[in-house]
C-alpha positions in Angstrom: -0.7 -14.8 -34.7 0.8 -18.1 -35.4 -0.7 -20.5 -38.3 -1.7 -22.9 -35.5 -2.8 -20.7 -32.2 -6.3 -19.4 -34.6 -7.1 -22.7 -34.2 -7.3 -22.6 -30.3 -11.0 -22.3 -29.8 -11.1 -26.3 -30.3 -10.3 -26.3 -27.0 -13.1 -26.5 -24.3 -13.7 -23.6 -22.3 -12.8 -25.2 -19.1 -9.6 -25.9 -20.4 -8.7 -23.0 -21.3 -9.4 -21.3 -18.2 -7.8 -23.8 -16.3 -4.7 -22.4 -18.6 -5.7 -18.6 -18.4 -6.0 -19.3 -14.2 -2.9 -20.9 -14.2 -0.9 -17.8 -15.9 -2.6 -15.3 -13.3 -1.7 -17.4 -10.4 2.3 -17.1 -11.2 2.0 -14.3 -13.6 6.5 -14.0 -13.1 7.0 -17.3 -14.0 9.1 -18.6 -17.0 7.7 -21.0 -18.5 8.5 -24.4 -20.1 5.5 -26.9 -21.8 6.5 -30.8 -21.2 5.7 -31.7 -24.7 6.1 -35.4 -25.7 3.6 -34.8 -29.0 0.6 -36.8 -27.8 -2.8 -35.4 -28.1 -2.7 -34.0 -24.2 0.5 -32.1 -24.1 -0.1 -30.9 -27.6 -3.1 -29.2 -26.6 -1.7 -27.7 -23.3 1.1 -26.2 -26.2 -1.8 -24.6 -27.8 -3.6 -23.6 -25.0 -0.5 -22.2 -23.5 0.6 -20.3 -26.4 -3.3 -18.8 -26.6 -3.5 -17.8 -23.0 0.3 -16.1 -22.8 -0.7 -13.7 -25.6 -4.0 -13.0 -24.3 -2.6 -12.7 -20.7 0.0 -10.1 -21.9 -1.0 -8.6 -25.2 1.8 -10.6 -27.0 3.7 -13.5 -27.1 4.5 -13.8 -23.2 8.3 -16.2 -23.6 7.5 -20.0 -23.2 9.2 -22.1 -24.6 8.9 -26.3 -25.2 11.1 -29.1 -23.7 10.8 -32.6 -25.5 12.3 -35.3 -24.0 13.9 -38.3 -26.7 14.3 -41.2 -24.4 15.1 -43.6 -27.7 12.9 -46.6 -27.2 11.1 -46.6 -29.4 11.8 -46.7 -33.2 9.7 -43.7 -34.3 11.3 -41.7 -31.8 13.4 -39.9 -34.3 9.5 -39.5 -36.4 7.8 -38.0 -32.9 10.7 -35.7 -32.5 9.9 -34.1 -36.0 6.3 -34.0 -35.1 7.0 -31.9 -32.2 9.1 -29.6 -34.4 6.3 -29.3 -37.1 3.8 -28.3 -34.1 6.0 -25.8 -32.4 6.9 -24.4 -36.1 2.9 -23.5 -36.7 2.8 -22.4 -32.7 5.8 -20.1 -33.0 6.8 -21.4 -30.3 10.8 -22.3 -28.9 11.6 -26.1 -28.9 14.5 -27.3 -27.0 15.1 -31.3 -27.4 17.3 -33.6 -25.5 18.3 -37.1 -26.1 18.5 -39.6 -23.1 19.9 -42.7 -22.3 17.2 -44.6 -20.0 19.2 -47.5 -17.9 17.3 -50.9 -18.3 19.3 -52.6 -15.0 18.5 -50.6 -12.0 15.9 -52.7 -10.9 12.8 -50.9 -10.8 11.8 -51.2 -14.4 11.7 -49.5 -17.3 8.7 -47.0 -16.5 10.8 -45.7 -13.5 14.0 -45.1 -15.3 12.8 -43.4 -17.9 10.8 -41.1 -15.7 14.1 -40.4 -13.4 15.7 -39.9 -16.7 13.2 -37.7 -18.2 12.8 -35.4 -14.8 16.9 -35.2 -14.5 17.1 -33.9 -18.5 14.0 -31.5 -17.7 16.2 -30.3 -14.9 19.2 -29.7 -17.1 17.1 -28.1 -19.7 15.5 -25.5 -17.1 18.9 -24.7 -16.3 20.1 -24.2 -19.6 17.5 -21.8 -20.9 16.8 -20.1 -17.7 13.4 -21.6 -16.8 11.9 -22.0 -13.8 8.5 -23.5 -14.3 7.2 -26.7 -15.8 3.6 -27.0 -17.3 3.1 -30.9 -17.5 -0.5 -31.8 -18.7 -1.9 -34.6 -16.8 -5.5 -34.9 -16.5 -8.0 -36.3 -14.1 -8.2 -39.7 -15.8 -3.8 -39.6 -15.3 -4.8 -38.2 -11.7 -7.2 -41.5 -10.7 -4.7 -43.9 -12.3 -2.1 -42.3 -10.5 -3.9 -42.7 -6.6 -5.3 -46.5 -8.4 -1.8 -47.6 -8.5 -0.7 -46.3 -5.2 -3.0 -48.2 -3.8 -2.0 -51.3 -4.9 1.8 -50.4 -4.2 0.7 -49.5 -0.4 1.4 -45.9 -0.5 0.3 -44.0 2.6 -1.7 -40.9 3.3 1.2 -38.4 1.2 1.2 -41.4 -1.6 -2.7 -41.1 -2.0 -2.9 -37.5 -2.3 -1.5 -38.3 -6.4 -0.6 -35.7 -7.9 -0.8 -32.2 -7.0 -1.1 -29.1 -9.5 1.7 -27.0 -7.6 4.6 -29.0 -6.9 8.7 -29.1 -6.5 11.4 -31.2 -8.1 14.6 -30.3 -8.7 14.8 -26.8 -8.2 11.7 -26.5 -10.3 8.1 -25.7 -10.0 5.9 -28.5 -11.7 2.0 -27.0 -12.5 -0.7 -29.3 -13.9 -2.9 -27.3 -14.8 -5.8 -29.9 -16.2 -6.0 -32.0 -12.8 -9.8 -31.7 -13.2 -10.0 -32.0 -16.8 -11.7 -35.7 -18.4 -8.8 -36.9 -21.1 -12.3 -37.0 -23.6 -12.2 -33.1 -23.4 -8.6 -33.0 -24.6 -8.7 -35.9 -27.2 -11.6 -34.5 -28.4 -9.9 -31.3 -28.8 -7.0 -32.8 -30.5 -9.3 -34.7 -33.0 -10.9 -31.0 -33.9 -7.2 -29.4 -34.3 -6.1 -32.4 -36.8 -9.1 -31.9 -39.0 -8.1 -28.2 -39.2 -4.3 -28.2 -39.4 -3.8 -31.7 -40.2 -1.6 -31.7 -37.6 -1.6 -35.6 -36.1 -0.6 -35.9 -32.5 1.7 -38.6 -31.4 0.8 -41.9 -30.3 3.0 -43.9 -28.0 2.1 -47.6 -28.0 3.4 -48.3 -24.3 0.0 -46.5 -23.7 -1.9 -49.4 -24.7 1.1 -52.3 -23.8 -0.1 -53.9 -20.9 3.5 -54.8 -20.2 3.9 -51.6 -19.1 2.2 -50.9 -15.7 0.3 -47.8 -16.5 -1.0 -48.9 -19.5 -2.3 -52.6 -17.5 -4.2 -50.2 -15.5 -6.2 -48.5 -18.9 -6.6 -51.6 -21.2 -7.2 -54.3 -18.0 -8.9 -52.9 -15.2 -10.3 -49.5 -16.5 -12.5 -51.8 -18.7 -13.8 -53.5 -15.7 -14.2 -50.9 -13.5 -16.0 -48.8 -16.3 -18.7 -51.4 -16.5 -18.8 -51.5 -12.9 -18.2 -48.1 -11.3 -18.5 -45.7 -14.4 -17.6 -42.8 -12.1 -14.6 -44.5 -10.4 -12.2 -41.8 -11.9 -13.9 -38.8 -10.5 -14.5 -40.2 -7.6 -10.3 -41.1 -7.2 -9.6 -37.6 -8.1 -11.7 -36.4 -5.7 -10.1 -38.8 -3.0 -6.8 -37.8 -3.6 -7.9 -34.1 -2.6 -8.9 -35.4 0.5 -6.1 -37.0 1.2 -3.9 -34.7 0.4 -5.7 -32.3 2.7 -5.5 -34.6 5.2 -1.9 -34.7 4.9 -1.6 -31.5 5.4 -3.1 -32.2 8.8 -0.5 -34.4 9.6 2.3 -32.5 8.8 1.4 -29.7 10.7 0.3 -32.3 13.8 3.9 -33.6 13.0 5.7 -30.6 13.0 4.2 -29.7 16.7 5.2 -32.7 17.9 8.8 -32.3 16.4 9.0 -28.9 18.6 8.0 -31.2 22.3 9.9 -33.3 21.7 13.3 -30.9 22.3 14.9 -31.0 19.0 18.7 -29.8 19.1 19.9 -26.6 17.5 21.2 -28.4 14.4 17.7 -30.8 14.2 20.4 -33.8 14.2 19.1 -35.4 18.3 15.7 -35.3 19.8 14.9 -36.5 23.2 13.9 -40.1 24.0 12.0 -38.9 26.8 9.7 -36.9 25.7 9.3 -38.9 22.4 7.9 -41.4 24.4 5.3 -39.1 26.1 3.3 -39.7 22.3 1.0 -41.9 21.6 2.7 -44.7 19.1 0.5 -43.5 16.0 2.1 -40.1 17.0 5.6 -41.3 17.7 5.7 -42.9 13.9 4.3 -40.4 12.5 6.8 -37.5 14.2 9.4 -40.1 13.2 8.4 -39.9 9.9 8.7 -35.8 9.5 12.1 -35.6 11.9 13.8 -38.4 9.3 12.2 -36.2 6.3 13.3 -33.1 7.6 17.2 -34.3 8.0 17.1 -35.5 4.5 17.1 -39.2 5.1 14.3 -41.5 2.4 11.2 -42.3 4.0 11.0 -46.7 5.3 9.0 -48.8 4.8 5.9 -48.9 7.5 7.6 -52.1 8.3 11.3 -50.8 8.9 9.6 -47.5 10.8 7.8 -49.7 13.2 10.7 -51.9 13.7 12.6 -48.6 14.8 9.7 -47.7 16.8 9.8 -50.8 18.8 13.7 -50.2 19.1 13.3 -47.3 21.0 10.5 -48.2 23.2 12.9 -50.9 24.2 15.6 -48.8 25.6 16.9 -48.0 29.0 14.6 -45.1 30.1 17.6 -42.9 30.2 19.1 -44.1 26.5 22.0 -45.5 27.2 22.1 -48.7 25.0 25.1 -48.0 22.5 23.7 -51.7 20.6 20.6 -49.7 19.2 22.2 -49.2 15.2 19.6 -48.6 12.7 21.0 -48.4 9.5 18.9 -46.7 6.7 20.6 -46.0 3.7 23.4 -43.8 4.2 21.8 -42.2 7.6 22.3 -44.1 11.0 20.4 -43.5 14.5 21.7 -44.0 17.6 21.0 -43.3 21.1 23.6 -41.3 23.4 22.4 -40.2 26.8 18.8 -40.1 26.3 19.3 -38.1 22.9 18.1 -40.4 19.4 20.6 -39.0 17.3 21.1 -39.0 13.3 24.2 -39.5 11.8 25.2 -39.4 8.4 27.3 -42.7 7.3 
């Protein structure tokens, strides 16, 4: 066994069964760790590295992917520290250097996580993977629905995070969801005292310039003194919600099927759209324009199409209704609301 994996019984045993359960639930998958070298995804490494030999009797293949975004000058340092961990794990290290764009607009957070998802993409391809293990927690799981919030994200948006997930051609598993970030710090504070071994430690995660990390140092304080259970009680929220999506979407989808879609999904009828109720038609709306591919409005540019439609000569011949969305377009043409692509 590897210099470091003896050392796995500093993890808790929730943890690690939350690791062992997630190897049994896809037990064909091939595997890839999101390692950045903090204290979290460090210990999902170990974890990982334990549970794949005791799983299959020997080293089942895993492999790491650490993503150097450059910026931050100790990036080149945390880099190293990743390889000195996966050295003592015996575990495979691929790392890829990034270049995160500071001018799209949406800040710096958002870049480098498009950046970082796109190179994990890549990377999967490259080495034949087909599985991501990321290792957010339940306190990254309440922050997560906390800022949706704010943003305005609906019912899908305040479901957070989900353990099984899809991006990119590849399957994304979080295995610790319901694990407190105390468990695995305190874990990672037990493996440094053995190995030495000192995780990494990003300072945008206490920079309140950076939104994620206003949420910990500014209003986790607060809502500590306040709510001390407001995390759990988040995380438990966003399973609600996102089993109440799952309502929807099926409500959705029957509602797609009367409303006589065309072969191709491209034209539905105006008629029988309008037979819903106007929480039903948005929502139906809201599936049809996901299901041809097209990004999801704003509730204020869905209701406006809404109203549109309502609006039209009961038999759909208006050739002014144009709603421009991105690079999709819907019209009306003989009672059909059709979607083009521009």
């Amino acid at each position: 066994m590897s210099d470091m994996v003896v050392h796995s019984g500093v993890l808790s045993p929730a943890a690690l069964q939350a690791v062992r359960t997630a190897f049994t639930t896809h037990p064909q998958a091939r595997i890839a760790i999101a390692l950045s070298g903090g204290a979290d995804s460090a210990m999902l490494a170990l974890a990982a590295v334990a549970m794949a030999r005791e799983a299959s009797g020997a080293a089942q293949p895993i492999r790491a992917f650490h993503i150097h975004h450059g910026l931050f000058a100790a990036a080149d340092r945390w880099a190293d520290d990743v390889r000195a961990l996966c050295a003592g794990l015996d575990l495979p290290l691929d790392v890829v250097h990034v270049e995160v764009a500071r001018d799209t607009g949406r800040g710096i957070e958002a870049a480098a996580r498009e950046a970082r998802y796109a190179a994990f993409a890549q990377m999967a391809a490259a080495a034949d993977i087909d599985t991501l293990w990321m290792a957010h927690h339940r306190d990254d799981q309440a922050e997560t629905v906390l800022l949706r919030l704010l943003r305005g994200s609906g019912v899908a948006g305040m479901g957070g995070m989900a353990e099984h997930s899809h991006r990119q051609g590849l399957t994304l598993v979080r295995p610790w969801l319901n694990i407190e970030r105390s468990v695995l710090r305190e874990a990672a504070t037990r493996f440094t005292e053995a190995t030495g071994w000192v995780p990494v430690e990003d300072p945008s995660n206490a920079d309140p310039a950076y939104t994620r990390a206003a949420v910990r140092t500014l209003l986790a304080p607060v809502l500590n003194a306040r709510w001390p259970q407001w995390r759990g009680i988040l995380a438990r929220h966003a399973r609600h919600m996102r089993e109440a999506n799952e309502i929807l979407a099926e409500v959705a989808a029957e509602d797609l099927a009367r409303i006589e879609p065309s072969p191709d999904g491209a034209s539905v009828s105006l008629e029988a759209w309008r037979t819903l109720s106007p929480a039903r038609q948005r929502q139906v709306l809201r599936h049809w324009l996901d299901r041809s591919g097209a990004p999801m409005p704003t509730d204020a540019r869905l209701s406006e199409l809404a109203r549109q439609l309502r609006q039209l000569h009961s038999l759909g011949h208006d050739r002014q209704l144009r709603w421009q969305h991105g690079t999709f377009c819907i019209v009306c043409v003989r009672g059909r609301i059709c979607i083009e692509k521009t």
